[in-house]
C-alpha positions as CSV (number, residue, x, y, z in Angstrom):
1,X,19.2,-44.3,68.7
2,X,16.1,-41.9,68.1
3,X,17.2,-39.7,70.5
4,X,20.0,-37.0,70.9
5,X,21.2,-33.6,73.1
6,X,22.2,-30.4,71.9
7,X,22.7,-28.0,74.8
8,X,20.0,-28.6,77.7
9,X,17.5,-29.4,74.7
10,X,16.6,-33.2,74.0
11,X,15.6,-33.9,70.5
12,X,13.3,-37.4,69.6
13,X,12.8,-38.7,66.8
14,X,9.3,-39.8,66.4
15,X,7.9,-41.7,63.4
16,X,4.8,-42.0,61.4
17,X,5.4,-43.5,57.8
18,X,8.4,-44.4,56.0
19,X,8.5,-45.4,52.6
20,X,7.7,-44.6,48.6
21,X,5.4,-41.2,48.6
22,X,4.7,-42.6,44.5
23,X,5.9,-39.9,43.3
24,X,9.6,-40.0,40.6
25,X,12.0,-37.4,41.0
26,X,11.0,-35.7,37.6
27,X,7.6,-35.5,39.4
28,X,8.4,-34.6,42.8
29,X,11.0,-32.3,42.0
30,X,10.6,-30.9,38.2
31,X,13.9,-28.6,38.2
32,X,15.9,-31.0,39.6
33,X,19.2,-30.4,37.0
34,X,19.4,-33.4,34.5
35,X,21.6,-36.3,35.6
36,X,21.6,-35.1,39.0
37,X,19.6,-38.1,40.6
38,X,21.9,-40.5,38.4
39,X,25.1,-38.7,39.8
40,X,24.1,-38.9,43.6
41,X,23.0,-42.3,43.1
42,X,25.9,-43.4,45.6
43,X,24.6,-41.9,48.6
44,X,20.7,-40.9,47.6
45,X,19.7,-44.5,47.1
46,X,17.9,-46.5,48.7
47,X,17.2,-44.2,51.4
48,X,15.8,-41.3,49.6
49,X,15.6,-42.3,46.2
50,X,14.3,-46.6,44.8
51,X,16.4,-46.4,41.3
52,X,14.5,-49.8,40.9
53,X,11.0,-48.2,41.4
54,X,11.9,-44.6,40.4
55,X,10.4,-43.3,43.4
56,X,11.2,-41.0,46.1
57,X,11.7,-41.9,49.9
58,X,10.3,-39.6,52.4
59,X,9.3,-40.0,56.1
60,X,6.6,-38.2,58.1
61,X,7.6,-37.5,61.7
62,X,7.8,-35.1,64.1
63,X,10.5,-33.9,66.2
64,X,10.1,-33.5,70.1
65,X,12.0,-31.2,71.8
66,X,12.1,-31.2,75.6
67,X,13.2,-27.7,76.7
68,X,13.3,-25.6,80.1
69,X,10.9,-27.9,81.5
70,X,8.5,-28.3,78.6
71,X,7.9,-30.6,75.9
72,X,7.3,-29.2,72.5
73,X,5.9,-31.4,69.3
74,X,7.5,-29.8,65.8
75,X,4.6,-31.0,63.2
76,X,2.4,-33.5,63.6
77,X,2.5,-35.4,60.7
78,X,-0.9,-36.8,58.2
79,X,-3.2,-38.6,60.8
80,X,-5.2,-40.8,61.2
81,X,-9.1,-41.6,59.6
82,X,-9.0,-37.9,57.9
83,X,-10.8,-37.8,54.0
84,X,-7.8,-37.0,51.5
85,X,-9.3,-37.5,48.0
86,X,-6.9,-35.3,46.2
87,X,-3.7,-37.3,48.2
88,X,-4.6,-41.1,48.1
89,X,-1.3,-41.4,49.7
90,X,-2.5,-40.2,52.7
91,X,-5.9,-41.1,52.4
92,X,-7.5,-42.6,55.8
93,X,-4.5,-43.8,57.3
94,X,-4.3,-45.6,61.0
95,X,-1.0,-45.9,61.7
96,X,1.0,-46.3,65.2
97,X,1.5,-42.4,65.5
98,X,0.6,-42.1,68.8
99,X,2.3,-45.6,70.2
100,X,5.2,-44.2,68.9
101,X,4.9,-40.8,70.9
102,X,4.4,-43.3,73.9
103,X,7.0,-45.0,73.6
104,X,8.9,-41.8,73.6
105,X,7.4,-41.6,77.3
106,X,5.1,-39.1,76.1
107,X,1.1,-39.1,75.9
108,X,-0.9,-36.5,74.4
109,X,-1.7,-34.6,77.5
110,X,2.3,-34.0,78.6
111,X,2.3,-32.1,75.1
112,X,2.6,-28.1,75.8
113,X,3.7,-26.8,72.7
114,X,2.9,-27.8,69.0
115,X,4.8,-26.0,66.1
116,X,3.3,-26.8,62.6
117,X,6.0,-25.2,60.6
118,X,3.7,-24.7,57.9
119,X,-0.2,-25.9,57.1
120,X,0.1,-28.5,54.7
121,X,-1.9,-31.8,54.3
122,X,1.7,-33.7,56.2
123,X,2.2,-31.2,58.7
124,X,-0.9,-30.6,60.8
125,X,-2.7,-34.3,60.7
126,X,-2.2,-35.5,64.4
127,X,-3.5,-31.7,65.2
128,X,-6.8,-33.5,66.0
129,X,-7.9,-36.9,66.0
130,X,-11.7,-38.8,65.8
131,X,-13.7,-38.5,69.0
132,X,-16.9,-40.0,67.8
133,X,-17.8,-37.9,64.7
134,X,-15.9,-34.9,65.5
135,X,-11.9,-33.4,65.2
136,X,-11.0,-32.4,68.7
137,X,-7.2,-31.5,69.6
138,X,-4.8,-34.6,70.1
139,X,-2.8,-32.6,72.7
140,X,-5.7,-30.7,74.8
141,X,-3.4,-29.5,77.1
142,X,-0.8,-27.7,74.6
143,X,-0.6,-24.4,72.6
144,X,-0.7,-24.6,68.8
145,X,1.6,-21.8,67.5
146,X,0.7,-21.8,63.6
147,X,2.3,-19.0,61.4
148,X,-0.1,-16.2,60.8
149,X,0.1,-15.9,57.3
150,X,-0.2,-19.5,56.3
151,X,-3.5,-19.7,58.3
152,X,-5.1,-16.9,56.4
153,X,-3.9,-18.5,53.0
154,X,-5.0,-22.0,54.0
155,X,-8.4,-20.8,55.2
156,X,-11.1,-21.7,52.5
157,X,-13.1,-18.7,52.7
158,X,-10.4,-16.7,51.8
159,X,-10.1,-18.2,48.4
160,X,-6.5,-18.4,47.5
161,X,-5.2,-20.2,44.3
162,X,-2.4,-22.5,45.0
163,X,0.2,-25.2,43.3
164,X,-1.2,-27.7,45.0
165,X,-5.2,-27.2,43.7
166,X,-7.4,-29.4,45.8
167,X,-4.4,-31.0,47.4
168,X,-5.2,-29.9,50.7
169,X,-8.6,-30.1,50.7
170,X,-10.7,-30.7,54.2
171,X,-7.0,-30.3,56.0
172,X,-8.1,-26.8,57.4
173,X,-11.6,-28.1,58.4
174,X,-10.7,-31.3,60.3
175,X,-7.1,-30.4,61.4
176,X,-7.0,-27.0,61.9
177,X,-10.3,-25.0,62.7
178,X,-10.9,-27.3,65.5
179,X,-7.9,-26.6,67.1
180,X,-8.9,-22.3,66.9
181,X,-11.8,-22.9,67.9
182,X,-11.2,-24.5,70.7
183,X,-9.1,-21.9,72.0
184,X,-5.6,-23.2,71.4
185,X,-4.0,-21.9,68.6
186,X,-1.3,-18.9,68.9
187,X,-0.8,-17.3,65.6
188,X,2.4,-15.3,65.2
189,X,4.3,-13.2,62.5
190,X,7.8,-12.2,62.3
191,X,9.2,-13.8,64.9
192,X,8.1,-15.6,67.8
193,X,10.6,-16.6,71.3
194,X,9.5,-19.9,73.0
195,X,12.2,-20.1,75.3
196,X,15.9,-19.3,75.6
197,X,16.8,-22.0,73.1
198,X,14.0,-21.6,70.7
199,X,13.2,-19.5,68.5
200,X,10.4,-19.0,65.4
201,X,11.5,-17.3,62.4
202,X,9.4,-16.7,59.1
203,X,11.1,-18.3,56.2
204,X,8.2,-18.0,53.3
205,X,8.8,-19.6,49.8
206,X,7.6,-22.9,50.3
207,X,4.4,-21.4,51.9
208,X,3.8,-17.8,52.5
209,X,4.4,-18.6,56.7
210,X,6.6,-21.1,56.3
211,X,9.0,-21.4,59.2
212,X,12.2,-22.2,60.6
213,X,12.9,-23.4,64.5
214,X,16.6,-22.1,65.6
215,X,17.8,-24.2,68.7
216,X,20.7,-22.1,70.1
217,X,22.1,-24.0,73.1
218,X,24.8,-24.2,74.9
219,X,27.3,-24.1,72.2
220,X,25.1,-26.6,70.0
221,X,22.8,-25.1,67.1
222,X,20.0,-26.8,64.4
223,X,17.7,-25.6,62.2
224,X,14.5,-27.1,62.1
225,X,13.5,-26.3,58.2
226,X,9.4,-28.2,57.7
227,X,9.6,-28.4,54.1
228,X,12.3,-25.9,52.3
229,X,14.6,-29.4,51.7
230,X,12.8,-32.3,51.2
231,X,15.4,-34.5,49.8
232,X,19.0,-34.3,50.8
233,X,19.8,-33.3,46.4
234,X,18.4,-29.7,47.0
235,X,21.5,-29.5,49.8
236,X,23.7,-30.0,46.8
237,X,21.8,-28.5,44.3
238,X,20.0,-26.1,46.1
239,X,18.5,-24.3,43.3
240,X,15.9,-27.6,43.0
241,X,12.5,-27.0,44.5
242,X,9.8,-29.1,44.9
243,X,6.7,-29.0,43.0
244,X,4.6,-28.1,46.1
245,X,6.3,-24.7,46.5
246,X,4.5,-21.7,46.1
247,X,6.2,-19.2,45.1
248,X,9.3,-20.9,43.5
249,X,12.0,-17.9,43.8
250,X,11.4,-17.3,47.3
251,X,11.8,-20.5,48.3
252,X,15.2,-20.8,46.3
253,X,16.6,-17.7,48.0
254,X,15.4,-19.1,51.7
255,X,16.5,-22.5,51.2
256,X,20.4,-20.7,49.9
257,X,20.0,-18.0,52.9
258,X,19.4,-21.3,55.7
259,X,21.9,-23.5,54.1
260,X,24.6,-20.6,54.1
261,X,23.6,-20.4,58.2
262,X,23.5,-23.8,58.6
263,X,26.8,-24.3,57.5
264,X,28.6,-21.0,58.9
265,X,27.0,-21.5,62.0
266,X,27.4,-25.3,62.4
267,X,23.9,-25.6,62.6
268,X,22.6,-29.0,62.3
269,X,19.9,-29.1,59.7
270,X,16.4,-31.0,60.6
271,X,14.0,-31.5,57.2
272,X,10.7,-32.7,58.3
273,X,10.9,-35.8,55.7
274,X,14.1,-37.2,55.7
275,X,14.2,-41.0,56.2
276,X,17.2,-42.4,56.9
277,X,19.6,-40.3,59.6
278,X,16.7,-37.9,59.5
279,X,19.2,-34.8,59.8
280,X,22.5,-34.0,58.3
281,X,25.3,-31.5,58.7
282,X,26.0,-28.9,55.8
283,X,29.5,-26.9,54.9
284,X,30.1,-25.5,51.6
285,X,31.5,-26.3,48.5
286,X,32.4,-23.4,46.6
287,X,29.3,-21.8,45.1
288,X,27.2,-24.8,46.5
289,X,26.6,-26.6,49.8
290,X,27.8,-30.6,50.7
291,X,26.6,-32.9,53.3
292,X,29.8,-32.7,56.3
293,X,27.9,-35.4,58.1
294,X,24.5,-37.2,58.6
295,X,23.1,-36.9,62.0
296,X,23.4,-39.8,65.2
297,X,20.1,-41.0,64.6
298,X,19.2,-44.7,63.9
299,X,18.1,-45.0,60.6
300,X,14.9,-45.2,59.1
301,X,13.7,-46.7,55.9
């Protein structure tokens, strides 16, 4: 099943790429407490960890939300044909991206809202796609709400140093420029209302406009989180950040401040890169946070 309710909101799961992002844990996640891979071994592998390979698991999809009438694309994923030299992983892909959105019933131009959570290289890809020799917007008939403060620390003319070097190089030129300039993009700070069940909310760390979606519906709530918990260990052992995180207290005391809503709130919690149930409910365990249960999606791997 790839496809669940909460409230009046319909959430689909919709995949790009499963599989090894070639990266070990002691790479992907440096702090990660010694042992802990080792100890989690029972439930981490093989969907989020290859103890064989020593490589993480990840997915890139996006979730789509169908709410009060619209339909609303949370990230969009790496894309397809774009120049990564700094991320061979996600170097000129062609993948099945936007089959998969079809067979969701949904083609580009029923899109009316995209949310990239945040403006990293996995996040913003299927922004755009290859008319010819030029980026024009995959969904030309939606808004692109993008957080304020990441596009003004992602913009290359402004200069900014950042953990990830030339990581993300050409991702603001050919995924999102030509989205602003064709008149689509909404930045916002703060806080931003989509509709009764959704809600934007700043959550920096990871990013300086990194962001959380709240769905609040009809009794049912989730957390849609981009990139503050990439792997189901930082639930657990939420002091463990990734090595892409910016500015690495921050993120600690926003991934501890979401998981403490998730699980007082019953809040189901949405990462943007889990593979297997892709989501997972938290409650906690004394000083710490456990996994309650994984969500009713089929899994991926």
């Amino acid at each position: 099943m790839d496809e669940i309710i909460l409230g009046d909101v319909t959430v689909t799961r919709v995949k790009e790429f499963a599989g090894s992002v070639e990266m070990s844990p002691d790479q992907f996640f440096p702090d990660s407490p010694a042992g802990s891979w080792d100890e989690h071994r029972g439930w981490l592998a093989p969907d989020f960890w290859d103890p064989e390979t020593g490589e993480c698991q990840s997915a890139i999809q996006s979730w789509l939300l169908r709410s009060e009438g619209r339909t609303i694309l949370v990230d969009t994923g790496v894309g397809n044909h774009k120049d990564r030299p700094y991320a061979p992983v996600w170097n000129r892909l062609d993948t099945g991206y936007l089959d998969h959105l079809a067979a969701a019933g949904i083609s580009p131009e029923d899109v009316d809202v995209v949310i990239n959570t945040h403006l990293h290289i996995d996040h913003v890809g299927w922004n755009t796609r290859l008319e010819g020799r030029t980026w024009v917007p995959t969904f030309p008939n939606a808004t692109y709400l993008m957080p304020l403060r990441d596009f003004e620390f992602w913009d290359p003319a402004n200069e900014n140093e950042t953990v990830l070097g030339r990581g993300n190089q050409n991702v603001f030129e050919d995924s999102v420029a030509p989205v602003r300039r064709a008149g689509q993009v909404e930045l916002w700070d703060g806080t931003y209302r989509i509709d009764r069940n959704l809600r934007l909310d700043l959550a920096p760390g990871h990013t300086p406009g990194s962001s959380v979606l709240t769905l609040d519906s009809g009794g049912d709530r989730a957390l849609f989180v981009g990139d503050l918990v990439h792997t189901p260990l930082q639930i657990v052992e939420p002091e463990t950040n990734s090595c892409f995180c910016e500015d690495p207290a921050e993120a600690r005391a926003t991934r501890r401040a979401l998981l403490g809503r998730a699980a007082e709130d019953n809040a189901l919690l949405f990462p943007a890169h889990f593979p297997g149930s892709g989501a997972a409910q938290v409650e906690r365990d004394g000083a710490r946070f456990a996994i309650k249960n994984w969500a009713g999606f089929s899994r991926i791997s």
